[in-house]
MIMI-585013 format. One line per 8 residues: number of its first residue (from 1); their letters; for each residue z, x, y of C-alpha. Coordinates in pm, 1 decimal, padded with zeros to 6 digits. Last residue first. Layout:
NUM = A = Z/X/Y ~ ... .
This chain:
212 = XXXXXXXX = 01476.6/-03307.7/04101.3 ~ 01300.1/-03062.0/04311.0 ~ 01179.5/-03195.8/04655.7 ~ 01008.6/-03499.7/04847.1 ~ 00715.5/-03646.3/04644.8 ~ 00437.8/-03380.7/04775.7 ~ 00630.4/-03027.3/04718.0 ~ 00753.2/-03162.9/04375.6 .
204 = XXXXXXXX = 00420.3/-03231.8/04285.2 ~ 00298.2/-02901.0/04404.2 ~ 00555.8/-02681.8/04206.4 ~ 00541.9/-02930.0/03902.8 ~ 00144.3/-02854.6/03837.6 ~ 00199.9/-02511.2/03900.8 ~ 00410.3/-02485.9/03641.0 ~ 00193.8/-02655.7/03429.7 .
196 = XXXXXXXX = -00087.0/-02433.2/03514.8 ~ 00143.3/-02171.2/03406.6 ~ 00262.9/-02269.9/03092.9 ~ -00103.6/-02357.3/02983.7 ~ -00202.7/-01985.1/03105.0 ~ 00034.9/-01831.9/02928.0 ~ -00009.0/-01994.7/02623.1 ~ -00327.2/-01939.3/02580.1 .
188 = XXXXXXXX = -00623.5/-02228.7/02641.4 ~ -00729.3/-02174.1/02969.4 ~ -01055.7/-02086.3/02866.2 ~ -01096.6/-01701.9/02832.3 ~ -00954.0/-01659.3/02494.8 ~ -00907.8/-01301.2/02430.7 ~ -00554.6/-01337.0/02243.4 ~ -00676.1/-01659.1/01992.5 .
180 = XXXXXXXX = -00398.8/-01761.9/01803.3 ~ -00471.0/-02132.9/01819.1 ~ -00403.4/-02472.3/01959.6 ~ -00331.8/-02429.8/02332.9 ~ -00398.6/-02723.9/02486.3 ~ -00415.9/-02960.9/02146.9 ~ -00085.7/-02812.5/02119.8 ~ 00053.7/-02510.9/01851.8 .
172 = XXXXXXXX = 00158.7/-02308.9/02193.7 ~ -00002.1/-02025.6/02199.0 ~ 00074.8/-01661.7/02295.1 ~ 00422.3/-01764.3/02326.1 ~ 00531.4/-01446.4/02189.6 ~ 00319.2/-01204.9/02064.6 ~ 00515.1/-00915.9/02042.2 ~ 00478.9/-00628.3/01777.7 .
164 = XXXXXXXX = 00068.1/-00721.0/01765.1 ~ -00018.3/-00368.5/01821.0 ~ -00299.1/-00435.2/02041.8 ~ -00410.3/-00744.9/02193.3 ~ -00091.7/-00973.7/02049.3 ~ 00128.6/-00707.5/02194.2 ~ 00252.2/-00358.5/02177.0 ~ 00082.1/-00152.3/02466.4 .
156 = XXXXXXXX = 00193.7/00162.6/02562.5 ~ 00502.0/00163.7/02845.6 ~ 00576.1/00078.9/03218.2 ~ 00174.7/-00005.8/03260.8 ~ 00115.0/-00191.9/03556.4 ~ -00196.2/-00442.9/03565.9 ~ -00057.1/-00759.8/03484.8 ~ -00177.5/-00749.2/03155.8 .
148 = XXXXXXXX = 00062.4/-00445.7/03001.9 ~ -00002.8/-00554.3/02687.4 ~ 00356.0/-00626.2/02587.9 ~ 00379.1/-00821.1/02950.4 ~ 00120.2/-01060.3/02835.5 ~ 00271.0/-01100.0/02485.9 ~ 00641.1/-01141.3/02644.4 ~ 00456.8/-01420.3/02837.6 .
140 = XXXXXXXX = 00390.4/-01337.6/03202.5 ~ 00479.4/-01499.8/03527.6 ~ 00471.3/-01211.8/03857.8 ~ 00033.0/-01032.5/03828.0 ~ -00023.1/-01321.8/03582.9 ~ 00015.1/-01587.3/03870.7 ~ 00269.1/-01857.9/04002.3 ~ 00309.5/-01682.3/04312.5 .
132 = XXXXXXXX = 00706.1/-01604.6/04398.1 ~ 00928.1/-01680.5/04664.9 ~ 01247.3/-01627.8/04449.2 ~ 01367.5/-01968.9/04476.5 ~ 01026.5/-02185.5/04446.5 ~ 00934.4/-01943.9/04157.7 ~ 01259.8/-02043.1/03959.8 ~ 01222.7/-02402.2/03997.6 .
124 = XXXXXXXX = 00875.2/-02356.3/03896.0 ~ 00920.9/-02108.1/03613.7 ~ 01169.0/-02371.6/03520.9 ~ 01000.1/-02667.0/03541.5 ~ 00698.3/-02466.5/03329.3 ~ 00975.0/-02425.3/03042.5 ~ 01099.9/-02821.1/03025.3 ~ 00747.9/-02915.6/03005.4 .
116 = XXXXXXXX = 00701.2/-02670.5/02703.3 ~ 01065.8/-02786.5/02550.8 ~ 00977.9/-03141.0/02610.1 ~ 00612.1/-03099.6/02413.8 ~ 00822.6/-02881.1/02133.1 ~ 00746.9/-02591.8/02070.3 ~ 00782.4/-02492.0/01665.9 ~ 01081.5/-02531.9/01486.5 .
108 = XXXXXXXX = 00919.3/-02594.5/01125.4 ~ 00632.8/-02325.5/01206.4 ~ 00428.6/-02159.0/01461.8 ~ 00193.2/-02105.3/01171.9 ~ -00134.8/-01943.8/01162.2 ~ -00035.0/-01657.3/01452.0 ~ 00300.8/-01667.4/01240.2 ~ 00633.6/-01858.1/01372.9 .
100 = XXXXXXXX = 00919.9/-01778.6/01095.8 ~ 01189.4/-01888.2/01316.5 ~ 00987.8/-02084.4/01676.0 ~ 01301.9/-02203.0/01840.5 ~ 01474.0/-02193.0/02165.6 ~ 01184.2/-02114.7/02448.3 ~ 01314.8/-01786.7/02659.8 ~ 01323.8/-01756.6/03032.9 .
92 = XXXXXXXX = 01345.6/-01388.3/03134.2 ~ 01422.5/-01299.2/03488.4 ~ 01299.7/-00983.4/03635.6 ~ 01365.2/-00680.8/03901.6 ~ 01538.7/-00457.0/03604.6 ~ 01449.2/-00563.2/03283.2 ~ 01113.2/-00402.4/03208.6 ~ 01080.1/-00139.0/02988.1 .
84 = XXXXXXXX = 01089.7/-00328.1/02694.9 ~ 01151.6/-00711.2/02787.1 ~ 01459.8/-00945.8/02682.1 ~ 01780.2/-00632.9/02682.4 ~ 01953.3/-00808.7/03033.7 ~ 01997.1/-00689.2/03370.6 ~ 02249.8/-00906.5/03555.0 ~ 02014.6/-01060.3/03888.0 .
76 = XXXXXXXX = 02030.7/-01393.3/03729.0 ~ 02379.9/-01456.5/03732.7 ~ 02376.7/-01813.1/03586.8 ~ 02755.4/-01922.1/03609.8 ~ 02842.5/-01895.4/03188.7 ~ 02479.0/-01786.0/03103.8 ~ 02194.8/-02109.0/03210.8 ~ 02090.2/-02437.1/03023.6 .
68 = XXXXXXXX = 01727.2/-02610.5/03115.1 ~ 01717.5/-02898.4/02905.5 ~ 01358.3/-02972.7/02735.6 ~ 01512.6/-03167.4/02444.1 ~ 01418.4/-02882.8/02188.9 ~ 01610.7/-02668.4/02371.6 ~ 01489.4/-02430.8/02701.5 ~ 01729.5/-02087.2/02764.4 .
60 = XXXXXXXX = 01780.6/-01892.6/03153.2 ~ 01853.3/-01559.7/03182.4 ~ 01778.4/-01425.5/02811.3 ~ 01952.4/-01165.3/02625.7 ~ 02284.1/-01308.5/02555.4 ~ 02128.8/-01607.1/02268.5 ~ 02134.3/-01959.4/02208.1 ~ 02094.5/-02158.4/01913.4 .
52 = XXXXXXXX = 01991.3/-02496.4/02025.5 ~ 01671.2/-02498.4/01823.0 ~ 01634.5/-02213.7/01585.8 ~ 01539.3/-01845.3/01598.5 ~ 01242.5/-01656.9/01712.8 ~ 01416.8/-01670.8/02034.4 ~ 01074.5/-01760.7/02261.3 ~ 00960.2/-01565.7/02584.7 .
44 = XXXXXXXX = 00854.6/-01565.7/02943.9 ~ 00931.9/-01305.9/03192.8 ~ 00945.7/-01371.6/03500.7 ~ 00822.6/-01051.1/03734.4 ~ 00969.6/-00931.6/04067.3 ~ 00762.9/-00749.0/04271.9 ~ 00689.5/-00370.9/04180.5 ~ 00740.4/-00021.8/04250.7 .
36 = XXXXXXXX = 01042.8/-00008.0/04015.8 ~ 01318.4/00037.9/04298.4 ~ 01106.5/-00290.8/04442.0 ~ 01228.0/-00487.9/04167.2 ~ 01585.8/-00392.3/04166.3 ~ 01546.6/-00500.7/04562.1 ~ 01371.9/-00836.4/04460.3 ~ 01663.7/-00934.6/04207.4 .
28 = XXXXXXXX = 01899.5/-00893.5/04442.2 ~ 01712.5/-01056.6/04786.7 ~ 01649.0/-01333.0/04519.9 ~ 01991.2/-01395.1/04378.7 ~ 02113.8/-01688.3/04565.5 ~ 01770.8/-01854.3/04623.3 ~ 01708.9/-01822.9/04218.0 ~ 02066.1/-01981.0/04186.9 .
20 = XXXXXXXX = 01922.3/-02277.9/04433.8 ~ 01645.5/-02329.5/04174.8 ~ 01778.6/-02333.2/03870.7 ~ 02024.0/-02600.4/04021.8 ~ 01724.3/-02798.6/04174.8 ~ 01561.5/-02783.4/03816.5 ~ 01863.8/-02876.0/03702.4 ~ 02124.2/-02725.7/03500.8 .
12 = XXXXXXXX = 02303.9/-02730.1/03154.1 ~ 02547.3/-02429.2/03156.0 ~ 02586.9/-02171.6/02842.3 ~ 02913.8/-02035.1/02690.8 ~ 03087.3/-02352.6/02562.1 ~ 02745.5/-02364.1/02323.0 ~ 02822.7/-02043.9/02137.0 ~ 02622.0/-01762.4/02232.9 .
4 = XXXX = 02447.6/-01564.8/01957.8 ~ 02352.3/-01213.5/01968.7 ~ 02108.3/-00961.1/02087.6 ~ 02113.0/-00591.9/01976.0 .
């Protein structure tokens, strides 16, 4: 059963911070992967709660503001209760907000445009340490991984394509991603928005001298 971290017990970090702990923990985040007969995966999620309430089953937490806050030191390799049947070999990053978000209504704390900027930073920072692809098959919304869309199938499906039971990020209330709309095919779910973003930030940062 999650529950709520007081403030004291989280760590503001950079992108270059987020990225350096990724660099510490990749060889043991990479070997709990491979135990599973996969690569490592980041998971991508939102609290269902409120802005700056933070939680113990999520690696690495986004406010409203778009800072990047970390566990106590950021051990990313601990194994934590974000994604059913698959934990071990991942990192979750989870969105702060979205309480009462419907697939008509993400609601009175619904993303914010810093908090969705502040999200693909991290997948980048985070992908840049653990020598990942920014792709389907390794970054996944909880909805994605629900529905088993990367291809491996550690469970039955329980997401926005089937069941419904996790949907998470599966748009993003934005003129990018404005509707519920799990089959879309143009770019325009969640997913893929966060990930082109990330993408985005990985290659700009590669061309203007580093992460920030």
């Amino acid at each position: 059963m999650a529950h709520v971290l007081h403030p004291s017990q989280m760590r503001r970090v950079s992108p270059a911070e987020l990225e350096s702990l990724a660099m510490y923990y990749r060889e043991a985040i990479a070997d709990a992967a491979r135990k599973q007969g996969r690569e490592t995966k980041l998971y991508l999620h939102w609290s269902a709660g409120h802005y700056g309430q933070f939680w113990d089953d999520y690696h690495v937490q986004i406010d409203r503001d778009g800072e990047i806050y970390v566990i106590a030191d950021g051990e990313l390799d601990d194994i934590l209760a974000a994604t059913y049947c698959r934990n071990s070999g991942s990192v979750s990053i989870c969105l702060l907000g979205c309480v009462g978000a419907t697939t008509n209504n993400l609601g009175q704390e619904s993303p914010t445009p810093l908090q969705i900027e502040g999200m693909a930073k991290a997948v980048a920072a985070l992908c840049n340490g653990l020598w990942l692809t920014i792709d389907k098959q390794r970054v996944l919304t909880h909805g994605e991984a629900a529905d088993n869309e990367d291809g491996i199938c550690p469970h039955d499906p329980y997401g926005p394509k089937s069941t419904c039971e996790r949907w998470d990020l599966e748009y993003l209330g934005t003129m990018e991603s404005p509707k519920y709309h799990p089959w879309a095919e143009d770019g325009g779910r969640g997913g893929d928005v966060l990930r082109g973003k990330a993408n985005w930030y990985r290659k700009y940062w590669q061309e203007s001298g580093g992460t920030p």
